[in-house]
C-alpha positions as CSV (number, residue, x, y, z in Angstrom):
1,X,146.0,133.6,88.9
2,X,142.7,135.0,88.2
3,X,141.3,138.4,90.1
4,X,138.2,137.5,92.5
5,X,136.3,140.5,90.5
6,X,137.0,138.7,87.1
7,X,134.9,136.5,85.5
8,X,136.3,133.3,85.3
9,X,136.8,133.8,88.8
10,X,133.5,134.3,89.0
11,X,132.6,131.1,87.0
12,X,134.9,128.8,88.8
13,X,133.3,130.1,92.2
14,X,130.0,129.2,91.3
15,X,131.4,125.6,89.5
16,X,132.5,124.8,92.6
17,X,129.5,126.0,95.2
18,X,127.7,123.5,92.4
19,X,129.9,120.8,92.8
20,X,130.0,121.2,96.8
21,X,126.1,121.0,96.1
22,X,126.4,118.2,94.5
23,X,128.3,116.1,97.2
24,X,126.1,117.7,99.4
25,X,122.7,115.8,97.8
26,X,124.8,112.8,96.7
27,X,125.9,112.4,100.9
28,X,122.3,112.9,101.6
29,X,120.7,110.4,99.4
30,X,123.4,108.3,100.2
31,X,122.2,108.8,104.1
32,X,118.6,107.6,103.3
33,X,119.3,105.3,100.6
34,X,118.7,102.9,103.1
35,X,115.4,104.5,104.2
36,X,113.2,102.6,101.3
37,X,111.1,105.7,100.0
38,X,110.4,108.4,102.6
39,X,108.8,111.6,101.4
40,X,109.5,114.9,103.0
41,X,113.4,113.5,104.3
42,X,111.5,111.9,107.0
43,X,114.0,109.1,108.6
44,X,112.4,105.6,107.9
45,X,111.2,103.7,110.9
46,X,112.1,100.4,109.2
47,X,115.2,101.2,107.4
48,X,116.5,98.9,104.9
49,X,119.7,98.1,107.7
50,X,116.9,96.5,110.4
51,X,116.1,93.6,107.9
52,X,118.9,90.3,107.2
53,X,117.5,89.7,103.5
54,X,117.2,85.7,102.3
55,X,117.6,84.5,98.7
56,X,114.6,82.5,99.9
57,X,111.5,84.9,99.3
58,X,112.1,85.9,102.9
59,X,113.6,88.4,105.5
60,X,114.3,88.7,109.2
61,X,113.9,91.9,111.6
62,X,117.1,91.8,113.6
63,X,115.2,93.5,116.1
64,X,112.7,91.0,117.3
65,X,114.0,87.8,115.4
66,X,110.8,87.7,113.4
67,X,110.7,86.2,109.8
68,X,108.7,87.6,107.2
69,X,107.4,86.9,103.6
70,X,108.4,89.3,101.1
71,X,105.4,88.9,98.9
72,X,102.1,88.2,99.8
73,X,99.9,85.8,99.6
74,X,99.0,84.6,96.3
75,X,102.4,86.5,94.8
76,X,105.4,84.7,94.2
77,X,109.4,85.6,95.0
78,X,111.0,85.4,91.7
79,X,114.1,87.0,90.7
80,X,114.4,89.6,93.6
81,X,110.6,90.9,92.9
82,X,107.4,89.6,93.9
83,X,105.0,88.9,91.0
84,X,101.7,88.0,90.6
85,X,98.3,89.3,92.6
86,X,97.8,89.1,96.0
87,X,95.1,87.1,97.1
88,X,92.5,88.3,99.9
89,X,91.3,85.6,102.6
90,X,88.5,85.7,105.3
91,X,90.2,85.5,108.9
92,X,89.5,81.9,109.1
93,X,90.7,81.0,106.1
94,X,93.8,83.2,106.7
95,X,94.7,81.4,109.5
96,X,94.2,78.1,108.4
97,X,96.4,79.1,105.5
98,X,99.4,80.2,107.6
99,X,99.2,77.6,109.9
100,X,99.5,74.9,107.1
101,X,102.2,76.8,105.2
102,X,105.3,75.3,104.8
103,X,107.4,77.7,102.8
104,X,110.6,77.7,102.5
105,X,110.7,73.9,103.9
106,X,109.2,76.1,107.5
107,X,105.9,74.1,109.2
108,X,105.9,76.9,112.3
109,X,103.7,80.1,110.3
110,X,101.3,81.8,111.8
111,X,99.4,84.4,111.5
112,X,101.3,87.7,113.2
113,X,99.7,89.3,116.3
114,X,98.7,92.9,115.9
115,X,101.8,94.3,117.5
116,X,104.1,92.5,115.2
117,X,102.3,93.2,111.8
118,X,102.2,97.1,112.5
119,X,106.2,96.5,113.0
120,X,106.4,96.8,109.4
121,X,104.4,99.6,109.5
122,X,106.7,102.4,107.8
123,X,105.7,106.1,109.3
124,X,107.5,107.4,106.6
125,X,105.5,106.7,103.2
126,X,102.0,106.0,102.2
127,X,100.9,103.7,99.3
128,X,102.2,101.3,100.8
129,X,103.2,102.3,104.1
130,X,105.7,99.6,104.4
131,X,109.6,99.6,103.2
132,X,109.1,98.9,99.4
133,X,112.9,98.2,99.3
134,X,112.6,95.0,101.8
135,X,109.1,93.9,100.7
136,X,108.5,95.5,96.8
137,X,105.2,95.4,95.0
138,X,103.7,95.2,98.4
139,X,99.8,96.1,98.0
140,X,98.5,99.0,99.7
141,X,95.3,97.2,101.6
142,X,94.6,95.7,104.7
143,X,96.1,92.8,106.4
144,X,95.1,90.1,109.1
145,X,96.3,89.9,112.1
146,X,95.9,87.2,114.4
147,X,94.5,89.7,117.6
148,X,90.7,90.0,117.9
149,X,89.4,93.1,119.3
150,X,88.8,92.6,123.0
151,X,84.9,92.5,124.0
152,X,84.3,92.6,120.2
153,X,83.2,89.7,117.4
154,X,85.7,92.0,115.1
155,X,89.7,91.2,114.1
156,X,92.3,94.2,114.6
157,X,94.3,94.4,111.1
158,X,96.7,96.8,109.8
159,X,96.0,98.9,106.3
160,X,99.3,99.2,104.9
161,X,97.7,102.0,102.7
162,X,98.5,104.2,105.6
163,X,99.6,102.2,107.9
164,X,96.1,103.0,110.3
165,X,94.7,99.7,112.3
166,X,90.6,99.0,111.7
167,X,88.7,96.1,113.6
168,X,87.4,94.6,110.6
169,X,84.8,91.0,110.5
170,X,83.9,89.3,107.3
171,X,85.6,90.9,104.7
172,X,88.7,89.9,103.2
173,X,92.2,90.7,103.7
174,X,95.7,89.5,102.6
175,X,98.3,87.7,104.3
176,X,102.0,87.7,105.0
């Protein structure tokens, strides 16, 4: 047995305080492994756990029951990524588009409402403020929803740059 004062003591203390370090960071990525890629340890507001993944280029929230497109529009599911650009639509176009979609052999798309596209709004990131784990090569830019801004000729949309709503009105956006 070594003496506390010697140096291998020494040594094998500091060997060890590393290697509790070490489980210590391992336990803690392993903790938000499931948070898609939050900066600053924030916990993820849309955690990889809230989401029942398809092998069909879409996911559901198991909190509301809604299903999602992984990629956008004009990008294609293909071996677990989403390739290809996205495409940007004028509102009317956008919801002509959804409502004629039948992906995944589905005829009932729509265009989401405002409060259910800024559910994929993850608080935790930027560029793109959604979970990049669940919906990856997601583009940072805004998004229609189907909720016009009340009193206004202008469309509520979501900016998953940031994550910020704008009232926007004959520009174009993507879809999901």
């Amino acid at each position: 047995m070594t003496h506390p004062s010697s140096p291998i003591f020494s040594l094998a203390t500091q060997m060890l305080q590393m290697m509790r370090l070490f489980v210590s960071v391992s336990l803690v990525a392993a903790a938000h492994a499931d948070a898609a890629t939050c900066i600053n340890n924030i916990p993820p507001t849309n955690p990889d756990s809230a989401y029942s993944v398809h092998n069909d280029g879409t996911v559901t929230d198991i909190r509301n029951g809604l299903r999602w497109k992984v990629c956008a529009e004009g990008q294609s599911w293909v071996a677990g990524a989403c390739v290809g650009t996205p495409l940007s639509y004028t509102w009317n176009d956008a919801l002509s588009l959804a409502t004629s979609s039948n992906f995944t052999g589905q005829t009932d798309w729509r265009l989401p409402n405002i409060k259910e596209l800024n559910s994929l709004v993850e608080f935790c990131k930027v560029n793109p403020s959604v979970n990049d784990t669940i919906f990856p090569g997601s583009p940072s830019a805004g998004f229609w929803s189907s909720t016009p801004a009340i009193g206004t000729v202008y469309i509520v949309t979501t900016n998953f740059s940031d994550g910020r709503g704008y009232w926007e009105r004959g520009q174009t956006q993507r879809v999901r």
